[in-house]
C-alpha positions in Angstrom: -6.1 111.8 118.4 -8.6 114.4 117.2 -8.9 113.7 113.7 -7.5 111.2 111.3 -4.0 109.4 112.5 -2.5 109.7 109.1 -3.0 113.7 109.3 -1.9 114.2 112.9 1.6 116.1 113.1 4.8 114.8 114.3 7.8 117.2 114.4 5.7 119.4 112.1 5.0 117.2 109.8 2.1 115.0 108.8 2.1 111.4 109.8 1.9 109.5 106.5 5.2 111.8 105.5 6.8 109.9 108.3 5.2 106.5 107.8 5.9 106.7 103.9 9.4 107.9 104.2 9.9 104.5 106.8 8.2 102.2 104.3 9.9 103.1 101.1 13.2 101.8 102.9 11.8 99.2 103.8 11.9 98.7 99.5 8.0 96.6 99.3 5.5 98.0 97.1 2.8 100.1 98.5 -0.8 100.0 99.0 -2.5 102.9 101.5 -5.8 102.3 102.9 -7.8 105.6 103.5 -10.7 107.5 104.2 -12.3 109.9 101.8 -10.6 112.2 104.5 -7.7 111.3 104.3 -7.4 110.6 100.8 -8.3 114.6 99.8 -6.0 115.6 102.5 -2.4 113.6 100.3 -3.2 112.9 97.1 -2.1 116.2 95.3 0.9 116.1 97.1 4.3 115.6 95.7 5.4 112.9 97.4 2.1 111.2 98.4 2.1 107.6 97.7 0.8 106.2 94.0 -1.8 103.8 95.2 -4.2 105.0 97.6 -7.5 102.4 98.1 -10.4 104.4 100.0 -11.9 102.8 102.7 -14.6 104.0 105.0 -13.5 104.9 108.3 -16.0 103.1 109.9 -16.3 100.3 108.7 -14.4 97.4 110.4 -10.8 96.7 109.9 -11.0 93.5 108.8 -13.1 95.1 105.4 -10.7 97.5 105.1 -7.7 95.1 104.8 -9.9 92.8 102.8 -10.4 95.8 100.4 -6.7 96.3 100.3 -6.4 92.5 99.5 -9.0 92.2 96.7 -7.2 95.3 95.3 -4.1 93.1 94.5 -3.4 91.6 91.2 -2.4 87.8 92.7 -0.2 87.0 89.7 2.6 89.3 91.0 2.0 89.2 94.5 4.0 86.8 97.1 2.3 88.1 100.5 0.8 90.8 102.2 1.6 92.8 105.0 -0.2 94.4 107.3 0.9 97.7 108.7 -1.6 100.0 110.3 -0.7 103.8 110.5 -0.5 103.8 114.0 2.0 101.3 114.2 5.3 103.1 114.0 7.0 101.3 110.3 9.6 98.9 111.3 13.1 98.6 110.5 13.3 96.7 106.8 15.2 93.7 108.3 12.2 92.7 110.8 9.7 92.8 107.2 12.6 90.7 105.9 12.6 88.3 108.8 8.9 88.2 109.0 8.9 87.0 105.0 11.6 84.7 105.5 9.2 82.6 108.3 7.0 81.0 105.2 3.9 81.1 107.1 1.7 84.1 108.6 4.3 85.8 111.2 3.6 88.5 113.5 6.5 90.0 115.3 7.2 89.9 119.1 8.9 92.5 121.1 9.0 92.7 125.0 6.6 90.1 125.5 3.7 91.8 123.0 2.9 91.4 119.7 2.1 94.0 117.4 3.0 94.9 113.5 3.8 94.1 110.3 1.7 90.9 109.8 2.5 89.4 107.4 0.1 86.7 105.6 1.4 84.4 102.6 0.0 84.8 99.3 -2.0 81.1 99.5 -2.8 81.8 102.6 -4.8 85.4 101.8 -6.1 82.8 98.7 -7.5 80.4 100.8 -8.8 82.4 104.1 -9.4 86.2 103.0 -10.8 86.2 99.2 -13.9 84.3 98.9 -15.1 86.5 102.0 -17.6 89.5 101.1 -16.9 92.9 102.2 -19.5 92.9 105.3 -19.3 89.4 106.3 -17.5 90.0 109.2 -14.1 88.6 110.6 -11.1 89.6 112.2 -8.2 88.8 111.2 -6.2 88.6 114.8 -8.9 85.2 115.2 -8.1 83.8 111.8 -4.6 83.7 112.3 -4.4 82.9 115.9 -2.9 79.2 116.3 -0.9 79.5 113.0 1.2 82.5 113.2 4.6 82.3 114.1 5.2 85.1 116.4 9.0 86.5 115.8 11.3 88.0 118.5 12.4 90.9 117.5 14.6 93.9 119.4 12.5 96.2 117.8 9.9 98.2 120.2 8.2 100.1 117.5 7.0 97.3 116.3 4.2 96.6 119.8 3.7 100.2 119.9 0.1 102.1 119.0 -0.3 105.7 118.8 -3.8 105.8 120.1 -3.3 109.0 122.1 -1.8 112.2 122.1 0.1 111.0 125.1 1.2 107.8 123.2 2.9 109.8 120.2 4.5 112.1 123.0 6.4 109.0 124.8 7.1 107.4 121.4 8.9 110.4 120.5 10.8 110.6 123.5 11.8 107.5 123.3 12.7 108.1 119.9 15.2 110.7 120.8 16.5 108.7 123.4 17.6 105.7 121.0 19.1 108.2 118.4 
């Protein structure tokens, strides 16, 4: 995309404006993953959201979601989901359906898989926190054979904006549902 996803512009205006707007109806607290990039970019801004974890860019996703993870205070915390920027935010009743499963639930759409995970409180207990940052993992192989994957009727869900080209059809689209 030529620079961080979060940053990149869509209908003039920056990505996470977008992304935070669609996750603040979805009504779940928030925490944002980012690079040292990214993090300079939003922070002094108005609406930016409260609780931003860095992360480094390069280091693998599953340490960056661990981060986000370890970050949590597990007293007041039911489950985790997973949402990566590029993964237009779904509507707030697929995060609802997705919770409702009682186990880690991915959601389907069209025959593909894609986002929010979403991983149970004792589940991140038992398979995600005694792992060190660096110890490697994914976390598409830790869950395969237990997650329930969801229908759903929502496409944004399987979508990834990996390419300029990707963000162009997804807006069209877009403008063809509304």
């Amino acid at each position: 995309m030529g620079g961080p996803k979060a940053l990149m512009s869509v209908g003039g205006r920056p990505w996470w404006r977008v992304q935070s707007e669609r996750l603040k109806r979805v009504g779940f607290e928030q925490v944002w993953l980012v690079s040292p990039e990214v993090r300079a970019a939003i922070e002094g801004e108005s609406d930016a959201p409260a609780n931003l974890i860095e992360a480094d860019s390069a280091e693998p996703m599953f340490d960056t979601v661990l981060r986000g993870v370890k970050s949590l205070d597990a007293g007041a915390t039911l489950g985790v989901f997973v949402q990566p920027v590029d993964v237009p935010v779904a509507e707030r009743w697929v995060w609802m359906e997705l919770f409702e499963v009682g186990g880690v639930a991915v959601p389907r759409s069209g025959g593909r898989t894609g986002h929010p995970i979403y991983l149970p409180w004792e589940w991140v207990e038992a398979e995600m926190l005694g792992r060190e940052l660096g110890s490697g993992g994914r976390l598409d192989a830790l869950v395969r054979g237990m997650r329930k994957e969801i229908d759903v009727p929502d496409g944004d869900v399987a979508v990834n904006l990996n390419s300029p080209g990707e963000l162009e059809r997804w807006l069209l689209e877009s403008e063809e549902r509304a």
